[in-house]
C-alpha distance (Angstrom), angle and dihedral (degrees) to the residues before:
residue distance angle dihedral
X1 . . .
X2 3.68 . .
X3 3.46 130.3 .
X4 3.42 124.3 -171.2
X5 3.86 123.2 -154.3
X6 3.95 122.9 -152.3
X7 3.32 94.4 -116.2
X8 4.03 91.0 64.4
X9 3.45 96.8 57.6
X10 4.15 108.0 105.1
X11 4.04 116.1 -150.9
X12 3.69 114.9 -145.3
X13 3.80 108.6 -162.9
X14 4.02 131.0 -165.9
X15 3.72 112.9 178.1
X16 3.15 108.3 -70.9
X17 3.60 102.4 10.1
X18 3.84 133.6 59.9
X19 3.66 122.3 -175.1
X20 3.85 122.6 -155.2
X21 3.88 118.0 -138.8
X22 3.47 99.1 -145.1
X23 4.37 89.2 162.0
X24 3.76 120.8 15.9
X25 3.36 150.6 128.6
X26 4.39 93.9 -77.9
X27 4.10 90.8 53.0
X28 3.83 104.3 21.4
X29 3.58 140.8 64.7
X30 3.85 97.3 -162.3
X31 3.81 108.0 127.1
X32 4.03 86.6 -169.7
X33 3.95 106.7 58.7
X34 4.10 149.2 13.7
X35 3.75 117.4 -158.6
X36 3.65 128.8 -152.2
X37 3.75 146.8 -159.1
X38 3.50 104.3 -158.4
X39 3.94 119.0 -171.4
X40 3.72 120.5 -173.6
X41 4.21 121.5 -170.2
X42 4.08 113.0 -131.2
X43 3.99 102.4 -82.8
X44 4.14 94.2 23.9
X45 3.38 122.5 122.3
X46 4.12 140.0 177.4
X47 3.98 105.7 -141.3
X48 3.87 122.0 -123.2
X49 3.56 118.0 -76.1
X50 3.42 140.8 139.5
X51 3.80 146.7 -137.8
X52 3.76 125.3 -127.9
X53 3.41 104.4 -158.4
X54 3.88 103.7 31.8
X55 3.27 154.5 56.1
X56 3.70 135.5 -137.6
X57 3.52 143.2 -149.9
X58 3.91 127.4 -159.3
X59 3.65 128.8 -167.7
X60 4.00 116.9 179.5
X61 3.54 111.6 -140.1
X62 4.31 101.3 166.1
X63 3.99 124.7 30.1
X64 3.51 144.8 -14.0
X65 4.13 129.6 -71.9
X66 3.87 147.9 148.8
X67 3.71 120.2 -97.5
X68 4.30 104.6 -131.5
X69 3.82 99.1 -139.4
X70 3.56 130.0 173.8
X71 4.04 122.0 -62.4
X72 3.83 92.9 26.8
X73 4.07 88.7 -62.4
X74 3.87 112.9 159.6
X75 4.27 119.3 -170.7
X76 3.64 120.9 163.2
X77 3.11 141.5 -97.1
X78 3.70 123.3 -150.5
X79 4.07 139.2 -173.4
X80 4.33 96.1 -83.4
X81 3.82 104.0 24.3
X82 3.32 122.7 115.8
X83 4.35 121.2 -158.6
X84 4.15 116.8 -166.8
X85 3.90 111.4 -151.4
X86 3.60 115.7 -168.1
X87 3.55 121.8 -158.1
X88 3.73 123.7 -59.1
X89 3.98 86.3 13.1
X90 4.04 109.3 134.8
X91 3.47 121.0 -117.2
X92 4.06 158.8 142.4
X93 3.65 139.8 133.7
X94 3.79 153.0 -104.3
X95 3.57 129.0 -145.0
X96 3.78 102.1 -144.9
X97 3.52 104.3 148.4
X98 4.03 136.6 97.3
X99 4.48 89.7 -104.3
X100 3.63 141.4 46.9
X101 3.96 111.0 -81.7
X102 3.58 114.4 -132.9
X103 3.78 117.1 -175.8
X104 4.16 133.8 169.3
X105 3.87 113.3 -131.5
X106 3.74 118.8 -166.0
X107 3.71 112.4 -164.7
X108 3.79 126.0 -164.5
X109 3.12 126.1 -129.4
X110 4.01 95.8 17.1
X111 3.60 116.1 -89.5
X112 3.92 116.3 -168.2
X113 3.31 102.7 -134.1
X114 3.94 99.6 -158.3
X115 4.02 91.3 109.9
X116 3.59 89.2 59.8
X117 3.55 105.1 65.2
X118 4.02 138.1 42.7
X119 3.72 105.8 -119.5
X120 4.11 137.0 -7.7
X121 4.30 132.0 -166.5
């Protein structure tokens, strides 16, 4: 068993956005999944890309948004959907609602997410 305290959980943060590591590679040693809190500000975004060698799951627990999918598509993305990417699919996400989106991503295999992002605590 594992038991992760608060304290252990690392924040990455990109303007705008700031995604909590609640199970990854730092504080984990699951080989099968990383688990994130991701928060995005009204009018952030995280730009399309994609991940070769996983897949992702999203479920949107705060706010309203627009999926970035591949060939400039947009869909949204509202408070209780959930969106499956598999690997290689395109994707990111726009904040253009009135509140702070909040969504959990579950990524499979675990991808440490470090690169991604500018600075963490």
């Amino acid at each position: 068993m594992e038991f992760i305290m608060s304290d252990q959980i690392k924040e990455l943060s990109n303007p705008g956005v700031v995604s909590r590591q609640l199970l990854n590679p730092d504080n984990s040693k699951s080989t099968r999944v990383t688990i994130t809190e991701v928060h995005l500000e009204v009018g952030a975004s995280q730009p399309r890309h994609i991940h070769e060698t996983s897949e992702q799951i999203w479920y949107a627990v705060q706010g309203s948004g627009k999926l970035l999918l591949e060939n400039d598509t947009v869909m949204p993305f509202l408070s209780g959907d959930v969106v499956r990417f598999a690997d290689n699919d395109v994707h990111g996400l726009l904040n253009d609602g009135e509140i702070e989106f909040i969504y959990i991503s579950i990524t499979s295999p675990p991808i440490h997410f470090g690169y991604a992002y500018h600075k963490g605590n």
